[in-house]
Each structure stands twice: as C-alpha cells, then as structure tokens.
Predicted model as a PDB file, atoms N, CA, C, CB and O in Angstrom, pLDDT in the B-factor column:
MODEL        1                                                                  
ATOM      1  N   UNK A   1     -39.271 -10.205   6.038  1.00 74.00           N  
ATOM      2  CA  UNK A   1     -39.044  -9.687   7.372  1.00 74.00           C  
ATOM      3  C   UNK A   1     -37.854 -10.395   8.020  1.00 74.00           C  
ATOM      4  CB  UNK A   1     -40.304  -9.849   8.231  1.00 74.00           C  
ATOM      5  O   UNK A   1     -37.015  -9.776   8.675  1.00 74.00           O  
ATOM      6  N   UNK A   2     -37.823 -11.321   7.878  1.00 83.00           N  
ATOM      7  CA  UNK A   2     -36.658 -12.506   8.392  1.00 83.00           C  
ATOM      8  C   UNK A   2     -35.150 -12.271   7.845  1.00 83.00           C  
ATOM      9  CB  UNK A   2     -37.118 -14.129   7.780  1.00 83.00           C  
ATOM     10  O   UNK A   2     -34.031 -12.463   8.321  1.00 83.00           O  
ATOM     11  N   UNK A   3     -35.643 -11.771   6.638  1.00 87.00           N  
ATOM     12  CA  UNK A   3     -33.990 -11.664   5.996  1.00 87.00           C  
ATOM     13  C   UNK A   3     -33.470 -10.474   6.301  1.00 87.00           C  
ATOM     14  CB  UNK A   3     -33.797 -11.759   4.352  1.00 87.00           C  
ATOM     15  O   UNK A   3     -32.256 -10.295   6.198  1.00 87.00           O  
ATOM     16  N   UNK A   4     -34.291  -9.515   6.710  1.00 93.00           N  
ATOM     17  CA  UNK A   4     -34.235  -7.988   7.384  1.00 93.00           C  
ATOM     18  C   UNK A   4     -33.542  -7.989   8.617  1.00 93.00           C  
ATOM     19  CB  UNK A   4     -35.677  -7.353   7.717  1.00 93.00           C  
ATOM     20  O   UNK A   4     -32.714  -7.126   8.907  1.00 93.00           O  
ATOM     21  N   UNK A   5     -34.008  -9.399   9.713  1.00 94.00           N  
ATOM     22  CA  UNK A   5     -33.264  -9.501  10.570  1.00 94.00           C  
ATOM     23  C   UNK A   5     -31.902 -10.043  10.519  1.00 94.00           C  
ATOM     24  CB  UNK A   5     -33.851  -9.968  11.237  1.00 94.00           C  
ATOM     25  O   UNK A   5     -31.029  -9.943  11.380  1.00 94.00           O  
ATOM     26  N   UNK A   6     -31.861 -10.513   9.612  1.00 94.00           N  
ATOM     27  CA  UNK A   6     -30.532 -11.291   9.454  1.00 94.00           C  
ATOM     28  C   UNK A   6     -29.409 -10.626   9.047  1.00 94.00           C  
ATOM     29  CB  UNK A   6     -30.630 -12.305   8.559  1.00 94.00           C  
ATOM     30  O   UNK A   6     -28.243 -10.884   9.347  1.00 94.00           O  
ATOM     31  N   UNK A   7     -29.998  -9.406   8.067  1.00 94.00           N  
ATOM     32  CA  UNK A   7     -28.991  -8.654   7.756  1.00 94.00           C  
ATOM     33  C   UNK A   7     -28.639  -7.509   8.397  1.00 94.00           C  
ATOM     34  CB  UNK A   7     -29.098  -8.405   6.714  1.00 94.00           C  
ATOM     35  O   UNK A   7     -27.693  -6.807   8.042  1.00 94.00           O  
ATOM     36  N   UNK A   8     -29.619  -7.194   9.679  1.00 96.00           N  
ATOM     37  CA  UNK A   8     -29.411  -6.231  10.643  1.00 96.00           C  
ATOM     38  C   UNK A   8     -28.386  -6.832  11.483  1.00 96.00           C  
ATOM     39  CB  UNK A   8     -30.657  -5.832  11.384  1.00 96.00           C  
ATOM     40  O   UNK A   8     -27.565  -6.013  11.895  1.00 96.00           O  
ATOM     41  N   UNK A   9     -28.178  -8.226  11.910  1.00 96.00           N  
ATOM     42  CA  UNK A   9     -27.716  -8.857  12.289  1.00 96.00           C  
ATOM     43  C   UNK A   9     -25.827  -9.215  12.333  1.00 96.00           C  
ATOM     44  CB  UNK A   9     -28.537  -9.427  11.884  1.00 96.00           C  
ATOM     45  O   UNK A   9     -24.934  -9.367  13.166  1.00 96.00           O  
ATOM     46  N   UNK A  10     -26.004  -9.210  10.972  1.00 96.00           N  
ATOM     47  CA  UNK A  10     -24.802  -9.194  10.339  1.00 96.00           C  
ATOM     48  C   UNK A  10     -24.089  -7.895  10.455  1.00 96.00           C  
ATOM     49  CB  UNK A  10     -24.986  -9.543   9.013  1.00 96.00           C  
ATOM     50  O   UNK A  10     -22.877  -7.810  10.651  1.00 96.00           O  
ATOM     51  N   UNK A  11     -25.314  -6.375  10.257  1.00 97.00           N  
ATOM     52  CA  UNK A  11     -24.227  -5.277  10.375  1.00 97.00           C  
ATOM     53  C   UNK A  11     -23.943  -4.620  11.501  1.00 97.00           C  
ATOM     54  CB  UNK A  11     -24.438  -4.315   9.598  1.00 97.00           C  
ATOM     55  O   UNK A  11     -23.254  -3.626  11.728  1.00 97.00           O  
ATOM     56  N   UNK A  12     -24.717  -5.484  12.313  1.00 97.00           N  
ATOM     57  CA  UNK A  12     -24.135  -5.414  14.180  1.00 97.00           C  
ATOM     58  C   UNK A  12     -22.880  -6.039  14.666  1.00 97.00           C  
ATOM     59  CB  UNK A  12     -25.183  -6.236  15.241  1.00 97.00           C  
ATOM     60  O   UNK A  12     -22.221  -5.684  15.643  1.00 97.00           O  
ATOM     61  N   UNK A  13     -22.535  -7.451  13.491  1.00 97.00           N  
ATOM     62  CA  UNK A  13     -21.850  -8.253  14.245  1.00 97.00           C  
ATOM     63  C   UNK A  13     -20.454  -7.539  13.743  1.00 97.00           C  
ATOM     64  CB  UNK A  13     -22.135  -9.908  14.006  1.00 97.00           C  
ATOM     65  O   UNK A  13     -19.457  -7.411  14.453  1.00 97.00           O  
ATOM     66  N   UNK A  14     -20.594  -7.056  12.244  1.00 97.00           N  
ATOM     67  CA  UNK A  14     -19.493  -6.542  11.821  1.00 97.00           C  
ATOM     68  C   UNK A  14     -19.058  -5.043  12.870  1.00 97.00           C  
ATOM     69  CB  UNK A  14     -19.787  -6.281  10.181  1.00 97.00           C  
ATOM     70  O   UNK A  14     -17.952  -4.862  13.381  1.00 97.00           O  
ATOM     71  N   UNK A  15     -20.157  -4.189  12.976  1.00 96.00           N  
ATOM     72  CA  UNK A  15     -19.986  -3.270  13.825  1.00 96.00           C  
ATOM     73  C   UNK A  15     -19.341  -3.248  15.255  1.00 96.00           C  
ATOM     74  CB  UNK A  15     -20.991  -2.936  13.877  1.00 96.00           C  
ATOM     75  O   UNK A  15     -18.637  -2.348  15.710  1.00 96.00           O  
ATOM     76  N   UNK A  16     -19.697  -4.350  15.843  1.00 96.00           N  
ATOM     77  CA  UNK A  16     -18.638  -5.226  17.130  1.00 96.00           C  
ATOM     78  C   UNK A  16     -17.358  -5.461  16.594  1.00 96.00           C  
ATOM     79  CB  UNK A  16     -19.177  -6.887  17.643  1.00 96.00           C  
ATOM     80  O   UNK A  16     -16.374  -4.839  16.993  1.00 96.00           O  
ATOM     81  N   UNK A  17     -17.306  -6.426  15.606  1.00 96.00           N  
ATOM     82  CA  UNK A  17     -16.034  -6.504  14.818  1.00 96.00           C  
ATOM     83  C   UNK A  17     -15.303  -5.250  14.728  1.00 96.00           C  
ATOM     84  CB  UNK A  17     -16.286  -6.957  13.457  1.00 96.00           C  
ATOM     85  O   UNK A  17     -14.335  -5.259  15.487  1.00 96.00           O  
ATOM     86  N   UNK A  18     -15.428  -4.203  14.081  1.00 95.00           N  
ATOM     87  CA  UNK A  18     -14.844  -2.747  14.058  1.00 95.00           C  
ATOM     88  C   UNK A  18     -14.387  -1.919  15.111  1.00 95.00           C  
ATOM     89  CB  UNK A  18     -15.663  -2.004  13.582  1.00 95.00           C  
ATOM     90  O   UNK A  18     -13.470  -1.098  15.085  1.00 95.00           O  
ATOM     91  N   UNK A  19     -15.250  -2.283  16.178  1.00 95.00           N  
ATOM     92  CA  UNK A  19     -15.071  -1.418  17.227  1.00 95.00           C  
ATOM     93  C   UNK A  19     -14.421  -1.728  18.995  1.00 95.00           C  
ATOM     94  CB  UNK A  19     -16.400  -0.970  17.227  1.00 95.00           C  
ATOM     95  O   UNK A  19     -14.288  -1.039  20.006  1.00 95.00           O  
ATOM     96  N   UNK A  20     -14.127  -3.287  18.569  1.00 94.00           N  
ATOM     97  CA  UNK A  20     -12.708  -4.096  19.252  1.00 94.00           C  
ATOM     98  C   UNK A  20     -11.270  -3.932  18.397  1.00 94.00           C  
ATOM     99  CB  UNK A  20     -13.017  -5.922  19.289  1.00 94.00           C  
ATOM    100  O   UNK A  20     -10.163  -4.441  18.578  1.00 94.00           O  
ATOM    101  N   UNK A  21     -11.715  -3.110  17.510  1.00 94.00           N  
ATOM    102  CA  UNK A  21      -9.753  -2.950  16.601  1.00 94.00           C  
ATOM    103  C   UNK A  21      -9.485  -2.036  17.013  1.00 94.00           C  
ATOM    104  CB  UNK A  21      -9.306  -2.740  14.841  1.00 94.00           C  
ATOM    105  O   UNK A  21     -10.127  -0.992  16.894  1.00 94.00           O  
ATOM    106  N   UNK A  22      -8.280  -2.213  17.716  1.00 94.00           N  
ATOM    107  CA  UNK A  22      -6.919  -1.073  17.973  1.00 94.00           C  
ATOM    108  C   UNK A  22      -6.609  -0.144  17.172  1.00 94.00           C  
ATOM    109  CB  UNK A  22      -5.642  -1.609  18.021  1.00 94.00           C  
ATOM    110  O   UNK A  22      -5.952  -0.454  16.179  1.00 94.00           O  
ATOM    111  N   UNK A  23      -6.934   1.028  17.349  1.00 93.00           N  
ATOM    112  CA  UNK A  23      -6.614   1.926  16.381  1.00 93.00           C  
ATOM    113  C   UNK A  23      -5.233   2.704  16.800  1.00 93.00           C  
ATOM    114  CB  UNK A  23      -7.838   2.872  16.183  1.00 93.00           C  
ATOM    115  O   UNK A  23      -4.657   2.750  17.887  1.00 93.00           O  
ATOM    116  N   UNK A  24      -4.931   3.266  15.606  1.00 94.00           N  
ATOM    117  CA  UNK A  24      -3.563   3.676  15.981  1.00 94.00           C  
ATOM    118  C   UNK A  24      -4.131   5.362  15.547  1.00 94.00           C  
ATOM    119  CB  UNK A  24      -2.007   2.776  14.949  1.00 94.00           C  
ATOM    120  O   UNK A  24      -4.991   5.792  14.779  1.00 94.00           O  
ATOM    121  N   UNK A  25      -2.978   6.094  16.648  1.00 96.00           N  
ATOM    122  CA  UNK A  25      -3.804   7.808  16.191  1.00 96.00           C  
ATOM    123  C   UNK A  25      -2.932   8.242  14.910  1.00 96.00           C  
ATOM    124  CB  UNK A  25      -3.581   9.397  17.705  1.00 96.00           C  
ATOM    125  O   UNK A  25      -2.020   7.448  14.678  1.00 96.00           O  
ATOM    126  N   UNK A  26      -2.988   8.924  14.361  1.00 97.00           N  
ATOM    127  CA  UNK A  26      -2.804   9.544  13.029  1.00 97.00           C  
ATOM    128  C   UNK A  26      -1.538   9.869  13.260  1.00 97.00           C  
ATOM    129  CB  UNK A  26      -3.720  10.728  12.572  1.00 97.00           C  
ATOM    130  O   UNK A  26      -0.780   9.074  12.705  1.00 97.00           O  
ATOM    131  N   UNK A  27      -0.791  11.024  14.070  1.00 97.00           N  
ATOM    132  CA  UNK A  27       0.307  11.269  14.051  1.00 97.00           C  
ATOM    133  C   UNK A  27       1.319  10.228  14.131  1.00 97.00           C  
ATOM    134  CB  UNK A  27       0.384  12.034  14.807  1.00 97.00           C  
ATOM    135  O   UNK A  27       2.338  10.242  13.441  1.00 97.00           O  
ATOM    136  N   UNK A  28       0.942   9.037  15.247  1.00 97.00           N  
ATOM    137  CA  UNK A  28       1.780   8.253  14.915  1.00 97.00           C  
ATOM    138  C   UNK A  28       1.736   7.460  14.042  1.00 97.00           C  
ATOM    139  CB  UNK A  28       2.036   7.801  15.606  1.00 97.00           C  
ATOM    140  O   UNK A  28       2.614   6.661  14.367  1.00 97.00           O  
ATOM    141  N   UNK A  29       1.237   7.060  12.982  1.00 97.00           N  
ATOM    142  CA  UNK A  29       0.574   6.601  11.968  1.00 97.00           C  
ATOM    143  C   UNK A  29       2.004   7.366  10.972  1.00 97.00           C  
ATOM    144  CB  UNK A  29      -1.294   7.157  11.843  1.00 97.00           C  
ATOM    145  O   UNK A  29       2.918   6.803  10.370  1.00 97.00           O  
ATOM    146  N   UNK A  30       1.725   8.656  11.117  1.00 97.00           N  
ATOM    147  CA  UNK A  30       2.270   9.811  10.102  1.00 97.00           C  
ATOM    148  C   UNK A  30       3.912   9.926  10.680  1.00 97.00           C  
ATOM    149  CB  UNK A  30       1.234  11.560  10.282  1.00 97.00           C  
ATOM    150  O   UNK A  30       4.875  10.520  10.195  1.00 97.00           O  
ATOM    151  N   UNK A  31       3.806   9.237  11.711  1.00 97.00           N  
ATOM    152  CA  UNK A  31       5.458   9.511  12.267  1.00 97.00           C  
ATOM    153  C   UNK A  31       6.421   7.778  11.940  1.00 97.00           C  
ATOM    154  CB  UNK A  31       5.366   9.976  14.584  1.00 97.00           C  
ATOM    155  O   UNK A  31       7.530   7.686  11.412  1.00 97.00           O  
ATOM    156  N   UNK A  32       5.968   7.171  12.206  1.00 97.00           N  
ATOM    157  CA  UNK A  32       5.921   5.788  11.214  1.00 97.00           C  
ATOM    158  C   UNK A  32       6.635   5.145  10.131  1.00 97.00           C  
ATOM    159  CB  UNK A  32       5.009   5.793  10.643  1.00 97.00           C  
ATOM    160  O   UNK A  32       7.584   4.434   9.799  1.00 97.00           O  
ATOM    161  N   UNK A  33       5.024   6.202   9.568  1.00 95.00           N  
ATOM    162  CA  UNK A  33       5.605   6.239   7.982  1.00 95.00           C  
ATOM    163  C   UNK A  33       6.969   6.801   7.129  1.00 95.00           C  
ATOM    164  CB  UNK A  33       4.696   6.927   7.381  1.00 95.00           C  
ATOM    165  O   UNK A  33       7.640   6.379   6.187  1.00 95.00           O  
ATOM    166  N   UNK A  34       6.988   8.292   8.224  1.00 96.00           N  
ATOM    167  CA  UNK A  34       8.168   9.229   7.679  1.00 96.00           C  
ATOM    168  C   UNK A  34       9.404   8.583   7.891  1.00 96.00           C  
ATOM    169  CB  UNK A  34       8.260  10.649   8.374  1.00 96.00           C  
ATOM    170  O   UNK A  34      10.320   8.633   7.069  1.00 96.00           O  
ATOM    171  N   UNK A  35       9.495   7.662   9.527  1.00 97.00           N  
ATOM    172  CA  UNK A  35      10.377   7.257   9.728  1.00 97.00           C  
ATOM    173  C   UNK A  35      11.069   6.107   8.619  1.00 97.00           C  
ATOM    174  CB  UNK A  35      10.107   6.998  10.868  1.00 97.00           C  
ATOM    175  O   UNK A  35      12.269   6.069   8.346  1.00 97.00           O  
ATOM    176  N   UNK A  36       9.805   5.002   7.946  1.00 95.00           N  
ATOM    177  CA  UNK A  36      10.179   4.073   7.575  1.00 95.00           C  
ATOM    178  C   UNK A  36      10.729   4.497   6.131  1.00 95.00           C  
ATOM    179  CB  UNK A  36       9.219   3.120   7.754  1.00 95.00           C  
ATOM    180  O   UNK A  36      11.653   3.864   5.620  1.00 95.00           O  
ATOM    181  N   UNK A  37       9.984   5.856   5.333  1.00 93.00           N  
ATOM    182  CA  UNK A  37      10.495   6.179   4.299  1.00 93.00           C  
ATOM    183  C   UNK A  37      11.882   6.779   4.444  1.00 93.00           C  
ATOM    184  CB  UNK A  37       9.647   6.917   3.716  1.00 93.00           C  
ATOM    185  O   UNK A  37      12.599   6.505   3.482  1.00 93.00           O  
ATOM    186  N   UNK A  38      12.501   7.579   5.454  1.00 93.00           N  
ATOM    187  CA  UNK A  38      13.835   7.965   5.465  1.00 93.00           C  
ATOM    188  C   UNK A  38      14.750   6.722   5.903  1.00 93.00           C  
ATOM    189  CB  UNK A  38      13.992   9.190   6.407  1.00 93.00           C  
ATOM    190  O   UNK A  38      15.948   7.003   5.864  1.00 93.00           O  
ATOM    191  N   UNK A  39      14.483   5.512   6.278  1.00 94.00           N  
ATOM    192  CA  UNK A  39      14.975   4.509   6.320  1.00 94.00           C  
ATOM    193  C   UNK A  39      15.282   3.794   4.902  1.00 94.00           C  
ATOM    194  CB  UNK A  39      14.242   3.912   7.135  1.00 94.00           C  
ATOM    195  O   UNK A  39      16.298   3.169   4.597  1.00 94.00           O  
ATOM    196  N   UNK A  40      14.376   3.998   4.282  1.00 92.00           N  
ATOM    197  CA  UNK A  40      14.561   2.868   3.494  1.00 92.00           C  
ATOM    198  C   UNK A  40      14.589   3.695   1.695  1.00 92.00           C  
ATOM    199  CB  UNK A  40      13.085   1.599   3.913  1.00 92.00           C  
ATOM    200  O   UNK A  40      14.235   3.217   0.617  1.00 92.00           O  
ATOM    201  N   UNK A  41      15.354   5.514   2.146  1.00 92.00           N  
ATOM    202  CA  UNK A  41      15.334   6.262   0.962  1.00 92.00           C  
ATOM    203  C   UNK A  41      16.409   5.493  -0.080  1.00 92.00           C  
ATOM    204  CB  UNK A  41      15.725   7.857   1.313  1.00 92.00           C  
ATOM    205  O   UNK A  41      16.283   5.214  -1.272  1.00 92.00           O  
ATOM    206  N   UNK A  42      17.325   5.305   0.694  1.00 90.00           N  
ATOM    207  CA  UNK A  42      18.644   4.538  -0.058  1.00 90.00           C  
ATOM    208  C   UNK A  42      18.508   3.734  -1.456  1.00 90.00           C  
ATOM    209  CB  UNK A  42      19.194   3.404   0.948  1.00 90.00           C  
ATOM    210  O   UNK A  42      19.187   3.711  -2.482  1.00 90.00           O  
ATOM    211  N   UNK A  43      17.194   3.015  -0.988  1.00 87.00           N  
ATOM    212  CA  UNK A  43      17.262   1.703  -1.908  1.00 87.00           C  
ATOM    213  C   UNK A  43      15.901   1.965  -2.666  1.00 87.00           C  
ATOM    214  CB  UNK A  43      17.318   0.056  -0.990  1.00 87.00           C  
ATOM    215  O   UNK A  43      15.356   1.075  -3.319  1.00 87.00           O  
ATOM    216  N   UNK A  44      15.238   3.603  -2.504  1.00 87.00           N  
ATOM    217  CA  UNK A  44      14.321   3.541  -3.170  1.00 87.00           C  
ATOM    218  C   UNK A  44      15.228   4.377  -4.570  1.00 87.00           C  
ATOM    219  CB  UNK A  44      12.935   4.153  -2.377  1.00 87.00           C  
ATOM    220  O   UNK A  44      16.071   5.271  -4.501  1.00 87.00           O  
ATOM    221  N   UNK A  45      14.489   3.464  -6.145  1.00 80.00           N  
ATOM    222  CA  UNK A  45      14.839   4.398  -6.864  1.00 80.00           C  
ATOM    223  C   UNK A  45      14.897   5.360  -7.655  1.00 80.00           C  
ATOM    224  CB  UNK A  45      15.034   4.271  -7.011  1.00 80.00           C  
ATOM    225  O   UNK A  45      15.798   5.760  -8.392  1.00 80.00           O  
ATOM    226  N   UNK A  46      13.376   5.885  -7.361  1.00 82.00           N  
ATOM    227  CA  UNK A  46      12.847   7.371  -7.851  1.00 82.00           C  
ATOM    228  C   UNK A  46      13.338   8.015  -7.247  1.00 82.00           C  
ATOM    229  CB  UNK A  46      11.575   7.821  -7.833  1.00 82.00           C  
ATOM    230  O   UNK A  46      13.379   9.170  -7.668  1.00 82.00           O  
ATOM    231  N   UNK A  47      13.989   7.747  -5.966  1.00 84.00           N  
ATOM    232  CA  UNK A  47      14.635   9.134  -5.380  1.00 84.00           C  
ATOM    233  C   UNK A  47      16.186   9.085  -5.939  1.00 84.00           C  
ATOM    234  CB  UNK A  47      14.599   9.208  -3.473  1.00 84.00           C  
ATOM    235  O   UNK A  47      16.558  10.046  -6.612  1.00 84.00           O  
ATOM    236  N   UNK A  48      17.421   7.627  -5.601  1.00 83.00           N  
ATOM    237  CA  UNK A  48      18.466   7.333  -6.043  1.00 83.00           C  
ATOM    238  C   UNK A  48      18.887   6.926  -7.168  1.00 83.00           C  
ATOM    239  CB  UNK A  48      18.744   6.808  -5.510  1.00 83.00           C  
ATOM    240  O   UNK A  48      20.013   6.465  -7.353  1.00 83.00           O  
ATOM    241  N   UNK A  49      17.572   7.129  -8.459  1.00 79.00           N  
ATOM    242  CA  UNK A  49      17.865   6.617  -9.887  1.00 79.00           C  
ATOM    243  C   UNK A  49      17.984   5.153 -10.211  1.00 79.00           C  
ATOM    244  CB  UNK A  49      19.089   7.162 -10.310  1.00 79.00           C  
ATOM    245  O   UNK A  49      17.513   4.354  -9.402  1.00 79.00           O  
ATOM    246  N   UNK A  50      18.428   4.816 -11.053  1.00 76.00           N  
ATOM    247  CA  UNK A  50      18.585   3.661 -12.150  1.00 76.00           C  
ATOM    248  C   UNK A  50      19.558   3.712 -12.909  1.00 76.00           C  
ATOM    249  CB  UNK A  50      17.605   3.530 -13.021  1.00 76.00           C  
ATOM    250  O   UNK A  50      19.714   4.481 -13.857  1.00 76.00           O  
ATOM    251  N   UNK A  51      20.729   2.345 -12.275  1.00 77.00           N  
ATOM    252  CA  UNK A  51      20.945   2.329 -13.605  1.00 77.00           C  
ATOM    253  C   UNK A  51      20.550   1.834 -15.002  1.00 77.00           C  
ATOM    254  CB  UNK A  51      21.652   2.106 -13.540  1.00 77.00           C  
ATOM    255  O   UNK A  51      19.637   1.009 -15.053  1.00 77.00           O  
ATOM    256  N   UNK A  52      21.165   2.265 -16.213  1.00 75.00           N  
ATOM    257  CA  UNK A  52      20.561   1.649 -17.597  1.00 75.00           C  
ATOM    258  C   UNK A  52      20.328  -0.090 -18.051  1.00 75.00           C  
ATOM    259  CB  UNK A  52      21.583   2.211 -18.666  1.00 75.00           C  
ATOM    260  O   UNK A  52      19.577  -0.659 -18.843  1.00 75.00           O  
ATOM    261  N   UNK A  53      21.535  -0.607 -16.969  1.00 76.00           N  
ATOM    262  CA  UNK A  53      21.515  -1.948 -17.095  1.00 76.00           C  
ATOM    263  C   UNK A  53      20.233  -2.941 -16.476  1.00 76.00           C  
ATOM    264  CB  UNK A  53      22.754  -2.275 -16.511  1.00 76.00           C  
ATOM    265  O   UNK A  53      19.874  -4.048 -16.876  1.00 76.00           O  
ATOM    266  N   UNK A  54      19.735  -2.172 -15.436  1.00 76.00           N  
ATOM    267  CA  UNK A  54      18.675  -2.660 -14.436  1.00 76.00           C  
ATOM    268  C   UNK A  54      17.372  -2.082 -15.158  1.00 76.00           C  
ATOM    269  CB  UNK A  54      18.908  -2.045 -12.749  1.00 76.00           C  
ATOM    270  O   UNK A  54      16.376  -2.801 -15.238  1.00 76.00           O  
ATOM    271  N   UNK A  55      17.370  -0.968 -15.612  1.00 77.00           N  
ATOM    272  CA  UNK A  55      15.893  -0.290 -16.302  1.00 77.00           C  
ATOM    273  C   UNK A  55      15.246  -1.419 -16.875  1.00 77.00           C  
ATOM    274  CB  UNK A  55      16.085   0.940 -17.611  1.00 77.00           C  
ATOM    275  O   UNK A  55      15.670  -2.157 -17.765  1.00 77.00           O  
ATOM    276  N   UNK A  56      13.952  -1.474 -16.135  1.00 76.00           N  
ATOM    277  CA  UNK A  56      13.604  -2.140 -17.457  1.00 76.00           C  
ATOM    278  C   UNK A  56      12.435  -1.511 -18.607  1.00 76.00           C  
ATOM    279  CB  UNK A  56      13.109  -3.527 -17.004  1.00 76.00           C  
ATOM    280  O   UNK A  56      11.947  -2.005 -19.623  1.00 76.00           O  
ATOM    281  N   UNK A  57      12.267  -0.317 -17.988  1.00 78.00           N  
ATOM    282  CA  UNK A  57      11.584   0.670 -19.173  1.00 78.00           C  
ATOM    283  C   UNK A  57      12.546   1.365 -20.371  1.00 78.00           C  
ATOM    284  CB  UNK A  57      10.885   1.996 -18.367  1.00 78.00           C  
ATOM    285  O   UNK A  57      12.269   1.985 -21.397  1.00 78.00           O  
ATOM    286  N   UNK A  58      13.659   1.008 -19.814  1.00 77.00           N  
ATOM    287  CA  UNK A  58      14.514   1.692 -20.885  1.00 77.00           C  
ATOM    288  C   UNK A  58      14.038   1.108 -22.523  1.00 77.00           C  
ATOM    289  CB  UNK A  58      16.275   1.284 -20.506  1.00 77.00           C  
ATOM    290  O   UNK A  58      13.288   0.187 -22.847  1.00 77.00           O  
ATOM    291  N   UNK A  59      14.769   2.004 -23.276  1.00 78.00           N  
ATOM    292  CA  UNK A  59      13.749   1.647 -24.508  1.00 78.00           C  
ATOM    293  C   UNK A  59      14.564   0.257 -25.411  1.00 78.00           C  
ATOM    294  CB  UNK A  59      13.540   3.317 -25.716  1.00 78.00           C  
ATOM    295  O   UNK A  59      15.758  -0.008 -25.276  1.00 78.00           O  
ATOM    296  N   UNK A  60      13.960  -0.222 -25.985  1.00 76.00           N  
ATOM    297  CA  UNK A  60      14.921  -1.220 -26.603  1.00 76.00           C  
ATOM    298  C   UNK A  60      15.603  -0.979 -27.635  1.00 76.00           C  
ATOM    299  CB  UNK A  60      14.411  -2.249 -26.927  1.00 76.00           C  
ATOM    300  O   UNK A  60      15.573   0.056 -28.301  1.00 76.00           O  
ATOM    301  N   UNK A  61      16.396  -2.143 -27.852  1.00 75.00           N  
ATOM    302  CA  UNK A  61      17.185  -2.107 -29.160  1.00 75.00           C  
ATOM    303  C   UNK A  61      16.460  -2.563 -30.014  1.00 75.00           C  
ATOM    304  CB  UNK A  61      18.390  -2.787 -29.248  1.00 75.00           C  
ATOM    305  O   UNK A  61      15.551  -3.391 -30.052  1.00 75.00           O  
ATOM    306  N   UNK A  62      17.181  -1.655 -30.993  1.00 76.00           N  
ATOM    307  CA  UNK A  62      16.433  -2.449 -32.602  1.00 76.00           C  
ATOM    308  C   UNK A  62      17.210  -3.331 -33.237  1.00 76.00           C  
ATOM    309  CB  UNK A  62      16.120  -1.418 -33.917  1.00 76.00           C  
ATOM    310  O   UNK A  62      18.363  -2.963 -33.460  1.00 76.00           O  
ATOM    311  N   UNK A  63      16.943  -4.206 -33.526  1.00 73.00           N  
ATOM    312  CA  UNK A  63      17.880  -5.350 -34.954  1.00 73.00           C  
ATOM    313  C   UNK A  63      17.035  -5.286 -36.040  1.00 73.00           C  
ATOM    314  CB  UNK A  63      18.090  -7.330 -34.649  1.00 73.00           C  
ATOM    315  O   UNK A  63      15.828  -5.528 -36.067  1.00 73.00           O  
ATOM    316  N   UNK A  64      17.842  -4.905 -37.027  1.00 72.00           N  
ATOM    317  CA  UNK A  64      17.031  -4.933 -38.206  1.00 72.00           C  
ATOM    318  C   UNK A  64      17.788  -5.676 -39.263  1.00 72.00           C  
ATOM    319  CB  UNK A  64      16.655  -3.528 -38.668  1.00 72.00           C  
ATOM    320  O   UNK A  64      18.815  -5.028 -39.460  1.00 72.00           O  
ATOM    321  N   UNK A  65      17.757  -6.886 -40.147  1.00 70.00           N  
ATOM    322  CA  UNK A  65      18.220  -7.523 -40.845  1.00 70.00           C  
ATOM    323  C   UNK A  65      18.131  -6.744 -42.092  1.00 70.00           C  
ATOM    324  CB  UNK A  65      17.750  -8.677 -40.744  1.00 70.00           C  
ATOM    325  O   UNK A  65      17.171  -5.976 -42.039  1.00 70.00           O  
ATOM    326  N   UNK A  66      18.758  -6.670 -43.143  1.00 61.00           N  
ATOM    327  CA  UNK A  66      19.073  -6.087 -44.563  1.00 61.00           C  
ATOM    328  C   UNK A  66      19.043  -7.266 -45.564  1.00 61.00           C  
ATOM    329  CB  UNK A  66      20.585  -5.326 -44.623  1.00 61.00           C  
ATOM    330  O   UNK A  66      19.262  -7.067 -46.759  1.00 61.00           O  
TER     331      UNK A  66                                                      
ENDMDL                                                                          
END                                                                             
C-alpha cells in the first residue's frame, strides 16, 4: 500500500513538472525549423553534394601485390 503511495506520488510530481514547461505552438515550432533549414541549406550536403575527396563512403582503392 505504501509503495502505491509513493509511486502515485512521483507521477504527480512529474505531472507538475510537465505542466510548468513552456510550450511552444506548432506553427512556430514549424516556422523555425523551415527557417533554420533554408539557412543553413548551403552547407548541407545531401542537398549541395560531395566532393570525392571529402566522401567518406566513397568506395576504396584496391592494392593488390603480384
């Protein structure tokens, strides 16, 4: 019974915890984001590529001794 209270306890205190956080509304959330991704498209490089020297998935070389 005791530990019943304790853990009712706990999901009150967290529930206080949750419901003093600042929430932010969605659109601006979503306006934000768009902004920070057209900011920072430049230097992303799935959109501006790779070069071969920087890849590092590019495939490797082979050495093969004879």
């Amino acid at each position: 019974m005791s530990s019943n209270i304790v853990a009712m306890k706990k999901i009150v205190q967290q529930l206080r915890f949750e419901a003093g956080l600042n929430r932010v509304k969605v659109s601006q959330a979503a306006a934000d984001l768009q902004q920070f991704c057209l900011q920072n498209a430049q230097h992303d490089p799935l959109l501006t590529g790779m070069s071969s020297s920087n890849n590092p998935f590019r495939p490797q070389k082979v050495c093969s001794f004879l």
